[in-house]
C-alpha positions in Angstrom: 12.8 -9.3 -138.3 14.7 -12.5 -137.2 18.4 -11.8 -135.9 21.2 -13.8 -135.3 23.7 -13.1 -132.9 27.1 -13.7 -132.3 29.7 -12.7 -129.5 31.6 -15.0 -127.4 30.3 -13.3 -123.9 26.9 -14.7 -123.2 26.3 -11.5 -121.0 26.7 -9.9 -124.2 24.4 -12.0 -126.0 21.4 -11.9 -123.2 21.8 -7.8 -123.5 21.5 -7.6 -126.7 18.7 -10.2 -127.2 16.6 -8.6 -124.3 16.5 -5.4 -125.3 15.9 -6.2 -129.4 13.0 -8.8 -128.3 11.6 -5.1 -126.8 11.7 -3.4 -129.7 10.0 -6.7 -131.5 12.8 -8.2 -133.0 13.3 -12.0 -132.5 16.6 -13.3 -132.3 19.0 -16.5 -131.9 22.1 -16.1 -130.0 25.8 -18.6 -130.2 28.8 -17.8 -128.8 30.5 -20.4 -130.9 30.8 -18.7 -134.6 30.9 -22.2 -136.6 27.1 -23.1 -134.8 26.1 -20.2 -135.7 27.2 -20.2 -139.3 25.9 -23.6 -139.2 22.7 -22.4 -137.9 22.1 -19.6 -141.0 22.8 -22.1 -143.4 19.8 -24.2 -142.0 17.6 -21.1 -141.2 16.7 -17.4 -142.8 17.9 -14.7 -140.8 17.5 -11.3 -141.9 20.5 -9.5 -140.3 23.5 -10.8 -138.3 25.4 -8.8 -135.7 28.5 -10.4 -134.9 31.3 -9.7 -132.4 34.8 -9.0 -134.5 37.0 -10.5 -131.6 36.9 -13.9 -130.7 38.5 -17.2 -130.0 37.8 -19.2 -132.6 37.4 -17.0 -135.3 36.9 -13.6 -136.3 33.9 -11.1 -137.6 35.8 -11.1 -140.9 36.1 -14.6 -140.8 32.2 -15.3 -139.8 31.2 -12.4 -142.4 33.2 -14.3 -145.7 31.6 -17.8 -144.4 28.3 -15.8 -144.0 28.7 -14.3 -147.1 30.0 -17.3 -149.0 26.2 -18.9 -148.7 24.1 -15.5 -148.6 25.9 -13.0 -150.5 23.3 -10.4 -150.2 23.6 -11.2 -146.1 23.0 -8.0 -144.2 25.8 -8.3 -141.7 26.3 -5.7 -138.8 30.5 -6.0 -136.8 30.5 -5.0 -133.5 33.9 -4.3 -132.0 35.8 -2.7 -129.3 39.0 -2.8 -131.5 37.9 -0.3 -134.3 41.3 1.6 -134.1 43.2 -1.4 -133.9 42.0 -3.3 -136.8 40.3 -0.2 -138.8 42.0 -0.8 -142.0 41.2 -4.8 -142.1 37.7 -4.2 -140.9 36.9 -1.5 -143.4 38.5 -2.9 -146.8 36.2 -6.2 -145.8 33.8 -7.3 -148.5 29.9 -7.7 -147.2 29.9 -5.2 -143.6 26.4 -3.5 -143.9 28.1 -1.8 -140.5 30.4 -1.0 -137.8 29.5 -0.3 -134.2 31.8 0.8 -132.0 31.8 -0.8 -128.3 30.3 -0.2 -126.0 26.9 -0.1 -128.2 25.1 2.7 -128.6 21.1 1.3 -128.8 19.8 3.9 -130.5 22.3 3.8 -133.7 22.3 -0.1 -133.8 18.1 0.2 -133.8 18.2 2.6 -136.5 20.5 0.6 -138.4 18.0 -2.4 -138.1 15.5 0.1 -139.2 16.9 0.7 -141.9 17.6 -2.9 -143.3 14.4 -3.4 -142.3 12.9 -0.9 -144.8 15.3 -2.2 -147.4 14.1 -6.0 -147.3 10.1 -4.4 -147.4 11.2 -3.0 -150.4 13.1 -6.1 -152.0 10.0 -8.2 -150.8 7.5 -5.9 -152.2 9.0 -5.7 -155.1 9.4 -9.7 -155.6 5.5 -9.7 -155.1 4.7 -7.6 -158.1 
């Protein structure tokens, strides 16, 4: 399953790609949202986790671009502002997810699991 990443720490980024490339997930990483917007227009991704707060725009804002090209995106908002920005985050259209920082590996992997079974199940049924 190919992921895309975004979060506007690169430490953040390198974390999260190390330890998904362990569990045999590949993955892209851009701490600039509009690249990496750019980039999934250009490319299939099958999930995206994105960061909700940074400079240049937001999760929300990333999710609705996202969104606006894929509408059946699988999109996955990390944040360490849940209580802040609970309401906004959770009456936005398209969140598969919301993960609380710091991450908990275990719930975003089963979460990737999941999706994972979901698009088998989409693809397998395309095939028939």
């Amino acid at each position: 399953m190919k992921v895309l990443l975004i979060d506007d720490e690169p430490e953040i980024l390198e974390c999260f790609s190390a330890a998904l490339a362990l569990k045999g997930f590949t993955s892209k990483q851009f701490c600039n949202p509009k690249e990496a917007i750019d980039t999934y227009k250009r490319e299939k991704f099958d999930v995206v986790i994105t960061d909700f707060k940074m400079s240049e725009m937001n999760g929300i804002e990333v999710t609705e671009a996202i969104r606006a090209h894929d509408p059946n995106a699988y999109i996955i908002l990390i944040t360490g502002y849940a209580n802040d920005y609970k309401a906004k985050i959770e009456h936005s259209e398209g969140i598969y997810a919301i993960l609380q920082k710091p991450i908990d590996l275990r719930g975003l992997l089963d979460i990737l699991y999941k999706i994972e079974e979901k698009l088998r199940g989409i693809n397998n049924h395309q095939e028939k």
